[in-house]
C-alpha positions as CSV (number, residue, x, y, z in Angstrom):
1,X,-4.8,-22.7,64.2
2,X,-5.2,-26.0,65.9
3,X,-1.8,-28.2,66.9
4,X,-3.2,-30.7,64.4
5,X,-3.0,-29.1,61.6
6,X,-0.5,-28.3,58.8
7,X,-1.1,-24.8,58.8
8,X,0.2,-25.1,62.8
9,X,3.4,-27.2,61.7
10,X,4.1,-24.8,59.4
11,X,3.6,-21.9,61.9
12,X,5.8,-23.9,64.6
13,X,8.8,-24.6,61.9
14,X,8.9,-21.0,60.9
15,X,9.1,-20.1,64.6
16,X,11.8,-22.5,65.3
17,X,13.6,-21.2,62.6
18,X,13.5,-17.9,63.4
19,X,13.9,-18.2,67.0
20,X,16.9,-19.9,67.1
21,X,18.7,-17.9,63.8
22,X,18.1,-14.7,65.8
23,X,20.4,-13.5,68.5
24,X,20.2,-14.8,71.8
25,X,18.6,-11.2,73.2
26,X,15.6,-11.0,70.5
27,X,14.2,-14.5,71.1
28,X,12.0,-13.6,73.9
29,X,11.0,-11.1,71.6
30,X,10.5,-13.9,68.7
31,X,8.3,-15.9,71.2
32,X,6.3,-12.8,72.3
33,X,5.3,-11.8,69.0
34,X,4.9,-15.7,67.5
35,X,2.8,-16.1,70.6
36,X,0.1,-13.2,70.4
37,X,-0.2,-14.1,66.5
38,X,-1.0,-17.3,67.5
39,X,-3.4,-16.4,69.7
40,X,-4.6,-13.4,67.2
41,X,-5.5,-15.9,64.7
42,X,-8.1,-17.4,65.9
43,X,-9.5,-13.8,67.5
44,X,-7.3,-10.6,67.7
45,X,-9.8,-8.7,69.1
46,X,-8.9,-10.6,72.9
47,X,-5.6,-9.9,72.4
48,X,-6.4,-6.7,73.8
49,X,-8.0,-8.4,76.7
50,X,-4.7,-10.6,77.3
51,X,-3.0,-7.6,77.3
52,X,-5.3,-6.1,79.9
53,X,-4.7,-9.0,82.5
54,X,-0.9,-9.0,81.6
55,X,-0.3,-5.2,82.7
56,X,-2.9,-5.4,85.6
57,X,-1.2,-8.8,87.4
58,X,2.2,-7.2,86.5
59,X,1.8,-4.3,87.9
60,X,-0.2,-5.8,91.3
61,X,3.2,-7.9,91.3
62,X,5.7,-5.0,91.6
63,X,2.8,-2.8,94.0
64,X,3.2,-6.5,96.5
65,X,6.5,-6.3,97.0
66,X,7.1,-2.8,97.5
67,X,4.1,-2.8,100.2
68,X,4.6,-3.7,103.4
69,X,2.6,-6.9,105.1
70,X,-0.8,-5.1,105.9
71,X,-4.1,-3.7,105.2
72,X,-2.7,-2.2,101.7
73,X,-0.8,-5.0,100.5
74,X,-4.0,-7.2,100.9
75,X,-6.0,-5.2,99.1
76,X,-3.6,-4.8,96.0
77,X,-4.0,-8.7,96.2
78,X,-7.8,-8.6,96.5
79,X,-7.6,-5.9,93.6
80,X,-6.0,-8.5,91.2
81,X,-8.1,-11.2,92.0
82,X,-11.0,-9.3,91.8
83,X,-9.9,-8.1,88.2
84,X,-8.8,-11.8,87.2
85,X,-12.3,-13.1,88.4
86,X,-14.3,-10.4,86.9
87,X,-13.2,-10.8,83.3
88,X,-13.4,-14.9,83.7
89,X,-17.1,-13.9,85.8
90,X,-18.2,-12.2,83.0
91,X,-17.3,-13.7,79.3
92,X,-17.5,-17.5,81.1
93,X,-20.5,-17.0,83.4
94,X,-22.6,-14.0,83.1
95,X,-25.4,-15.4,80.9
96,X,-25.4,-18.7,83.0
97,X,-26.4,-16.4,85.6
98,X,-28.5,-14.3,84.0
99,X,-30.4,-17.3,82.6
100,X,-30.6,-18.5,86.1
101,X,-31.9,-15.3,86.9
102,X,-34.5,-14.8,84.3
103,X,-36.2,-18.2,85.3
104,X,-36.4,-17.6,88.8
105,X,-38.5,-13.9,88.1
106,X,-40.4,-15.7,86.0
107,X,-39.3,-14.3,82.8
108,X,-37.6,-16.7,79.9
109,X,-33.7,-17.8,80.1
110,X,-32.4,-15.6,77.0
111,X,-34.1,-12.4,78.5
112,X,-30.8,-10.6,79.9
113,X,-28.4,-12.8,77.3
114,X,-25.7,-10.7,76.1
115,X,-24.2,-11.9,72.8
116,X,-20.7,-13.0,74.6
117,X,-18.1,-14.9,72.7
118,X,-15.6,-16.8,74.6
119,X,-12.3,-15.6,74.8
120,X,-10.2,-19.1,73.6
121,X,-8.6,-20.7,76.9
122,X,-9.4,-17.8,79.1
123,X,-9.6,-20.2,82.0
124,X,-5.8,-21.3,81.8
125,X,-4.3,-17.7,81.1
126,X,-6.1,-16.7,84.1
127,X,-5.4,-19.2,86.6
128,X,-1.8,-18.8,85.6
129,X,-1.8,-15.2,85.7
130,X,-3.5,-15.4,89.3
131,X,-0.8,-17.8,90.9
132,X,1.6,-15.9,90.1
133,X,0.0,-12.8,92.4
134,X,-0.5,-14.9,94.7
135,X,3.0,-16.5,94.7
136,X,4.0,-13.1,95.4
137,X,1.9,-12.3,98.2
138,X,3.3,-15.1,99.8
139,X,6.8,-14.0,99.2
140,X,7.3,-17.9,97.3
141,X,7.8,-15.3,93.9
142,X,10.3,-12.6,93.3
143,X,8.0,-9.8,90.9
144,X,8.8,-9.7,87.5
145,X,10.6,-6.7,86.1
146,X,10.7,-6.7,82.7
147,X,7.2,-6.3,80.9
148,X,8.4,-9.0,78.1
149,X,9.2,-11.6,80.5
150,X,5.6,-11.4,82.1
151,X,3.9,-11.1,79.2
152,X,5.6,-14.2,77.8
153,X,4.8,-16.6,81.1
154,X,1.3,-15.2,79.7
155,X,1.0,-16.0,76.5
156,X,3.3,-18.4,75.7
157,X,2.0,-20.4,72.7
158,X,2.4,-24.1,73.6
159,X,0.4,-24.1,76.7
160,X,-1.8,-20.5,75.8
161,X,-4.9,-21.9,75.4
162,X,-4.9,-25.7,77.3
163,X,-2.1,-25.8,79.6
164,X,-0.7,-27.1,81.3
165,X,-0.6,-24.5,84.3
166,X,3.0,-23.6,84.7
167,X,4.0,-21.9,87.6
168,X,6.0,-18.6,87.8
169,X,9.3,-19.9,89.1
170,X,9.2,-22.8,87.0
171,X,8.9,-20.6,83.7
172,X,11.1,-17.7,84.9
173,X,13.7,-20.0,85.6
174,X,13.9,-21.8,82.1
175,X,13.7,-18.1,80.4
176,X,16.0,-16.2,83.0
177,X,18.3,-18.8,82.8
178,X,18.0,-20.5,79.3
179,X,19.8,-22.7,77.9
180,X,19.8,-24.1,74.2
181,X,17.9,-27.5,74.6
182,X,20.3,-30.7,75.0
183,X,20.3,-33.6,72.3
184,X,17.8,-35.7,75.2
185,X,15.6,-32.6,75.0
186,X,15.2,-32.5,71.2
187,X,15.0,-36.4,71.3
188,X,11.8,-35.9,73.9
189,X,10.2,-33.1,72.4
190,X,10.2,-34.7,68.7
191,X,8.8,-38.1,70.6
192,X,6.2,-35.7,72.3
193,X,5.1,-33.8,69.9
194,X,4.5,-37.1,67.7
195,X,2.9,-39.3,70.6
196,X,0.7,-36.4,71.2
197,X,-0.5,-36.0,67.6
198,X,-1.0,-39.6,67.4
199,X,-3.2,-39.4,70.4
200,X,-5.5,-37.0,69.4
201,X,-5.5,-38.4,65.6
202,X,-5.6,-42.1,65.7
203,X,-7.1,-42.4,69.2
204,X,-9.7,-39.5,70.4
205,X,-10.6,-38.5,67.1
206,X,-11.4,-42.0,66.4
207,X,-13.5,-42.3,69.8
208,X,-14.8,-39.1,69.0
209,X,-17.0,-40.0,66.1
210,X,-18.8,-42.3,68.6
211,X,-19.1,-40.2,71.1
212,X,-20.6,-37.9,68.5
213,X,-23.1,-40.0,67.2
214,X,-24.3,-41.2,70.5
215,X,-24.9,-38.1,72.5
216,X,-25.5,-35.8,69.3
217,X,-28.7,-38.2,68.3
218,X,-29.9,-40.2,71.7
219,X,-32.3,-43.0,70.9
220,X,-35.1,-43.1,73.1
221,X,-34.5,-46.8,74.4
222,X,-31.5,-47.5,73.3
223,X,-30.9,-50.0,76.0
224,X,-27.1,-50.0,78.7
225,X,-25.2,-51.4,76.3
226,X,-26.1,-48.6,73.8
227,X,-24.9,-46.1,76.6
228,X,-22.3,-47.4,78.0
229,X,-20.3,-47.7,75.2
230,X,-21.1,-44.1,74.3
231,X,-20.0,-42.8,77.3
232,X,-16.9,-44.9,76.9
233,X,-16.2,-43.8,73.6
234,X,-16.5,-40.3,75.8
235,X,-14.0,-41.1,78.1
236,X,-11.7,-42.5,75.6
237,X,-11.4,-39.3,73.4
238,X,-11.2,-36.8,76.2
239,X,-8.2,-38.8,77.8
240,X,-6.6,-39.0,74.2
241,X,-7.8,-35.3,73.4
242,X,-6.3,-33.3,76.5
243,X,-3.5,-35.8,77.1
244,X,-2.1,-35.6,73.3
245,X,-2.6,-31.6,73.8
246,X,-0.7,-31.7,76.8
247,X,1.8,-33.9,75.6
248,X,2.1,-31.9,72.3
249,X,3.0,-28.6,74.4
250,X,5.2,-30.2,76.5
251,X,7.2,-31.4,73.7
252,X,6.9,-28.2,71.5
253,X,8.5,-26.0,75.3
254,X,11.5,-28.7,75.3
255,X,12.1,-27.8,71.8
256,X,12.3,-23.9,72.7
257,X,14.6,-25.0,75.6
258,X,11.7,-24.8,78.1
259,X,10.4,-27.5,81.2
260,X,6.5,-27.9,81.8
261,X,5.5,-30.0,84.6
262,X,3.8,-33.5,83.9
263,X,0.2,-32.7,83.3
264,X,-1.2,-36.7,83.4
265,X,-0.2,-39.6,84.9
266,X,-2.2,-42.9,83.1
267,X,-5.2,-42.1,85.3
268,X,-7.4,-44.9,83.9
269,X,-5.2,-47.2,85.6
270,X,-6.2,-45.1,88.8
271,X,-7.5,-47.6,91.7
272,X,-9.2,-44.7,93.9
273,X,-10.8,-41.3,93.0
274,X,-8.1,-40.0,95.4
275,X,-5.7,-41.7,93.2
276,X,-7.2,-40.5,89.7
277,X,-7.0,-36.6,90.7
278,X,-3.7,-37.6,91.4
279,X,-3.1,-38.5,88.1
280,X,-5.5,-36.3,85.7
281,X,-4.8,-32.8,85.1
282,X,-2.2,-32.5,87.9
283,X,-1.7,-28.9,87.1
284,X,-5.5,-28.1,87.5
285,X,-5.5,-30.3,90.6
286,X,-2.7,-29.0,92.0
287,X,-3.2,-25.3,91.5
288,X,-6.7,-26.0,93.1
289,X,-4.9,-27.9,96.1
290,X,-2.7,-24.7,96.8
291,X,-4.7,-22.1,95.8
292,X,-8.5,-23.5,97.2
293,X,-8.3,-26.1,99.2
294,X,-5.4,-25.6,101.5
295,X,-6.6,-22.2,102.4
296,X,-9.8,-22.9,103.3
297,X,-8.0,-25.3,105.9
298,X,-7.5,-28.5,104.0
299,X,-7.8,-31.2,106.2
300,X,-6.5,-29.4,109.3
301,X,-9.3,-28.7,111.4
302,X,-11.7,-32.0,111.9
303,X,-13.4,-34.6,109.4
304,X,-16.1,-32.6,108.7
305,X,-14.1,-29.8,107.8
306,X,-12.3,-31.6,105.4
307,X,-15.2,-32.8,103.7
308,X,-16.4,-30.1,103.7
309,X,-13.3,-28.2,101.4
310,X,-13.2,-31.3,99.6
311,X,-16.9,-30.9,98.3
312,X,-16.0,-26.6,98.2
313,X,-12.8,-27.2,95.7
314,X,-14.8,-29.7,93.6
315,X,-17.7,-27.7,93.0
316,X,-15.5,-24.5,92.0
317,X,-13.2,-27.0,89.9
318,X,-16.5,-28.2,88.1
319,X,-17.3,-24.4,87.6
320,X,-13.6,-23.8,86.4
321,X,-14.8,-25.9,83.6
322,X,-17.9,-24.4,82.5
323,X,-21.2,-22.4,83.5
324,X,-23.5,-25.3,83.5
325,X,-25.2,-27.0,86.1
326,X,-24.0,-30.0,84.4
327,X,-20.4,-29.2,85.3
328,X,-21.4,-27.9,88.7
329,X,-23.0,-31.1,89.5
330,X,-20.1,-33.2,87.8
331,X,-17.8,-31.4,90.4
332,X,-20.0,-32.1,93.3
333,X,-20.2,-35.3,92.5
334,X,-16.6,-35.7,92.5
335,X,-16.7,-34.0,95.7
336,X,-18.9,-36.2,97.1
337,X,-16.5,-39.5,96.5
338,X,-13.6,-38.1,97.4
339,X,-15.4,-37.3,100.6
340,X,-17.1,-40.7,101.1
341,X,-13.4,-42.2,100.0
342,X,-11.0,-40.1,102.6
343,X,-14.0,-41.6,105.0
344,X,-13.8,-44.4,104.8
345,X,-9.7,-45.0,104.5
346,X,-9.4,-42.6,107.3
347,X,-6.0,-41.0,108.0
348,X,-4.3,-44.3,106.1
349,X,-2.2,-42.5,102.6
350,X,-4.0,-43.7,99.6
351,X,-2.6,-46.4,98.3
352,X,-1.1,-47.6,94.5
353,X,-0.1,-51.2,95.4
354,X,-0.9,-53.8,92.8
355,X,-2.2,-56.7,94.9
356,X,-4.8,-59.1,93.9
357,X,-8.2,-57.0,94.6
358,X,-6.0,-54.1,92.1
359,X,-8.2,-54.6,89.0
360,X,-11.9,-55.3,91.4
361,X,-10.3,-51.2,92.6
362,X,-9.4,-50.1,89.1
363,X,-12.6,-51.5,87.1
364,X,-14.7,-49.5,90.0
365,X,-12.4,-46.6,89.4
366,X,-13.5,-46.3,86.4
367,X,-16.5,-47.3,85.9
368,X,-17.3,-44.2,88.8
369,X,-15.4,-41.5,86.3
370,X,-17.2,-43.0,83.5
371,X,-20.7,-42.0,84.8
372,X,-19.3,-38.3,86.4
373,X,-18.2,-38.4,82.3
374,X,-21.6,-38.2,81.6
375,X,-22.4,-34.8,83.4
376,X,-19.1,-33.6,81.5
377,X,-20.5,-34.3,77.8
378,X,-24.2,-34.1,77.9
379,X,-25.5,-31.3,76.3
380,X,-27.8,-30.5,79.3
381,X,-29.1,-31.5,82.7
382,X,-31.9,-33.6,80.5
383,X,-30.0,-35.3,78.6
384,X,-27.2,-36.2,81.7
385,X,-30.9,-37.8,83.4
386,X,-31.6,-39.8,80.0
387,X,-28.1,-41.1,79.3
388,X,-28.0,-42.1,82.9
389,X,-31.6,-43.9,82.7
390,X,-30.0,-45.7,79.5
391,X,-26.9,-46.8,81.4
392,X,-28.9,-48.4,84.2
393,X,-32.0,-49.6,82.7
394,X,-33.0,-53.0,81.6
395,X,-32.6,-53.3,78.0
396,X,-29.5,-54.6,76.4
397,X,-28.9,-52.2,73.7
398,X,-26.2,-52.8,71.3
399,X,-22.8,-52.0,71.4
400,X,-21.2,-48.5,69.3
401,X,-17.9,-49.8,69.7
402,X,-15.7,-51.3,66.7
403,X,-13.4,-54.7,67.1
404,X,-10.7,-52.0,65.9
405,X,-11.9,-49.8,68.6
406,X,-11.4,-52.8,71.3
407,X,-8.1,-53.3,69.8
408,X,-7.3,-49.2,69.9
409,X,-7.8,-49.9,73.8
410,X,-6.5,-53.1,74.5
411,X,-3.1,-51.8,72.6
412,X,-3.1,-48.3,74.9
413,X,-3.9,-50.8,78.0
414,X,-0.6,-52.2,77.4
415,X,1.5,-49.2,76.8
416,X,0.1,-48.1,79.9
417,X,0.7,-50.7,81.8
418,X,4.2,-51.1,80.6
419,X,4.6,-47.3,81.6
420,X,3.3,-47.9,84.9
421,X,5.3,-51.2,85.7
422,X,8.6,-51.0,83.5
423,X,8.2,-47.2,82.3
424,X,9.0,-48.0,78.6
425,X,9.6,-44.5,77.6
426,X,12.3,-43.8,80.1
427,X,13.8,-46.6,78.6
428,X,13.4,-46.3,75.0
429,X,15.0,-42.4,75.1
430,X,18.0,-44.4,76.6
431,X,18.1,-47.1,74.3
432,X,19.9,-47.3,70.8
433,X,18.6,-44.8,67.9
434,X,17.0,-47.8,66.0
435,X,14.2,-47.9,68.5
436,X,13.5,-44.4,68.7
437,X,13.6,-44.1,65.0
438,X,11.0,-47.3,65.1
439,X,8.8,-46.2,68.1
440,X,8.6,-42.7,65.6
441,X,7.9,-44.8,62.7
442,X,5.2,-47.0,65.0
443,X,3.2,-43.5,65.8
444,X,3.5,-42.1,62.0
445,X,2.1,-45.5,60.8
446,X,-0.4,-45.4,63.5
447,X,-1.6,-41.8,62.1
448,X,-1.6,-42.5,58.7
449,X,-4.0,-45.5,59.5
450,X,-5.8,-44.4,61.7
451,X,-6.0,-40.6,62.1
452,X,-8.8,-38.6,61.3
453,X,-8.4,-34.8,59.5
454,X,-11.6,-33.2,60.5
455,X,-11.7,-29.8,61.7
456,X,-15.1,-30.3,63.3
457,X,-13.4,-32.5,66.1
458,X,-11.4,-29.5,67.9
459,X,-9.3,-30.3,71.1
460,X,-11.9,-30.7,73.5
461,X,-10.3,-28.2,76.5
462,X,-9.8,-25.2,74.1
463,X,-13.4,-24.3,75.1
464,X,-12.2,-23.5,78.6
């Protein structure tokens, strides 16, 4: 049931419906069970395995604040983690190891495959799941009482299967102490919900049959042009793609009376690597900051240190994604230039400022993420090499790219811009109901010309 699809805005209508005609004591309930069916129709098999994680990290919660600091209380700790990892280890990573395995005795890749399917956005459950034990090791998180509640920071359909990654005390204190959304939160979530559908309809869809083409049917020489333009189209629709999601939940939890966290901040107008993982996935990013690269000692202990966790947190951030050596590689390579970038600027704070080198920054910017994009979407290591021997090699090629594509990006350039600069939608939710009504009507117009119904294009982050 994906969040572009009528069958989904039927399913969210009936559960707004029903959530807010029930008493105010059954809605958690409403949400509980309108979550696991969610989750149950694409699989209902794993919801037995959601459940599994729920009652272990709820329980471990209540165990770490009844022990005292110590031996014991660690080792609840390392009992949840260990549980957490061990389910993510084995349906995420086991026959990437095994592969690995297989080849190095000799013997072919597929010789200790198990038949695994994927449990849908086991990644984000679990990383949520694990902050919130580790929230309450720290004593930063009071544990959770009553089994609904938990189970509902859990499962909660808007942000189930792709985030963003909400943190305990941030969800516990919208539910523990809800209120029924205000007039500005209905007016967001609507504008949300729409901007995100026309995101992932008119925009990465649209990318996305490029993208498609290019890196489902590589030409042997199809010259830089050829590839670049591919790999732009790539990093079009997976902006679009997880951005619309994002923006979609976050406007579907205001409309339940709930607050998630900004999960993207324009990060193509980014004019550092520092800068863009300040700006892309912030909840991934930042649950990775507090959770990774802070403990290992951030950058408290020496340069090389610091480089050191920088590369570390990377390299389990590009696992987080997938069990490749593609995406193991595209996180050490991201690694790599954050490390080369915090040596070169030293112990100076990154900087935003819009001065005349700016676009020289952003362009580079980029143009860098463009080619770690390539690791990201290439089917295999092979192909990563080929696409990159395409994008640097000497023939011209032809560009993939549409005069309505250009104009799909020069039009999101300027909205971005205008966010960055005069922060247009700030604005517009202030100003007079006529423009709201025709930004709305903009976006519908925009999908109806535009967007793309094909259920072969899914969200690109449900696969984590």
């Amino acid at each position: 049931m994906l969040f572009n699809t009528v069958h989904f805005f039927i399913f969210l209508a009936v559960v707004l419906a029903l959530f807010y005609a029930s008493p105010r004591s059954l809605r958690k309930y409403v949400l509980l069970a309108a979550s696991y069916f969610f989750y149950g129709s694409w699989n209902y098999k794993f919801i037995a395995l959601l459940l599994t994680l729920t009652v272990i990290d709820y329980t471990a919660g209540i165990w770490l604040e009844r022990i005292p600091p110590g031996p014991r209380r660690k080792a609840v700790l390392i009992l949840s983690l260990c549980a957490n990892l061990g389910f993510l280890g084995f349906f995420k990573y086991y026959n990437f190891l095994a592969g690995n395995f297989a080849l190095l005795a000799g013997k072919p890749a597929t010789s200790y495959f198990l038949d695994i399917v994927l449990p849908l956005g086991i990644s984000f459950h679990t990383f949520q799941s694990m902050s919130y034990v580790v929230d309450v090791y720290r004593g930063e998180q009071a544990a959770v009482r009553n089994p609904i509640d938990y189970a509902l920071f859990i499962c909660f359909f808007p942000q189930l299967v792709a985030g963003p990654i909400v943190r305990a005390r941030n969800f516990f204190g919208d539910l523990l102490n809800w209120r029924p959304p205000s007039t500005d939160d209905v007016l967001r979530g609507v504008f949300l919900l729409t901007l995100g559908l026309t995101k992932k309809m008119a925009f990465a869809d649209q990318f996305a049959k490029v993208a498609n083409d290019y890196f489902g049917n590589i030409p042997a020489n199809s010259g830089a042009l050829t590839a670049w333009s591919g790999v732009f189209a790539f990093t079009m629709q997976i902006y679009f793609d997880f951005s619309g999601y994002t923006d979609m939940a976050i406007g579907m939890a205001k409309l339940l009376g709930f607050h998630f966290p900004v999960n993207f901040r324009r990060p193509y107008l980014a004019s550092s690597i520092t800068d863009f993982w300040r700006r892309w996935h912030i909840s991934l990013s930042t649950w990775l900051r507090d959770n990774l690269y802070i403990p290992l000692g951030g950058n408290r202990h020496g340069s090389w240190m610091t480089y050191r966790n920088l590369m570390l947190t990377m390299l389990l951030g590009g696992l987080w994604h997938g069990a490749s050596w593609n995406f193991l590689i595209w996180g050490g390579y991201h690694g790599a230039l954050l490390s080369v970038e915090r040596f070169v600027r030293g112990s100076r704070p990154v900087s935003e400022r819009w001065d005349w080198l700016y676009p020289l920054r952003a362009l580079l910017t980029v143009a860098l993420v463009m080619i770690g994009w390539v690791f990201f979407r290439a089917a295999d290591l092979h192909q990563s090499i080929q696409v990159l021997g395409q994008m640097f090699g000497g023939a011209r090629g032809r560009l993939l790219l549409a005069p309505w594509h250009i104009e799909l990006i020069l039009l999101a350039l300027m909205l971005a811009v205008a966010e960055e600069k005069f922060d247009w939608f700030e604005r517009l939710m202030k100003a007079p109901v006529l423009a709201y009504a025709s930004a709305l009507a903009a976006m519908f117009f925009c999908i109806e010309v535009f967007g793309v119904i094909d259920a072969s294009i899914p969200f690109i982050y449900f696969q984590f």
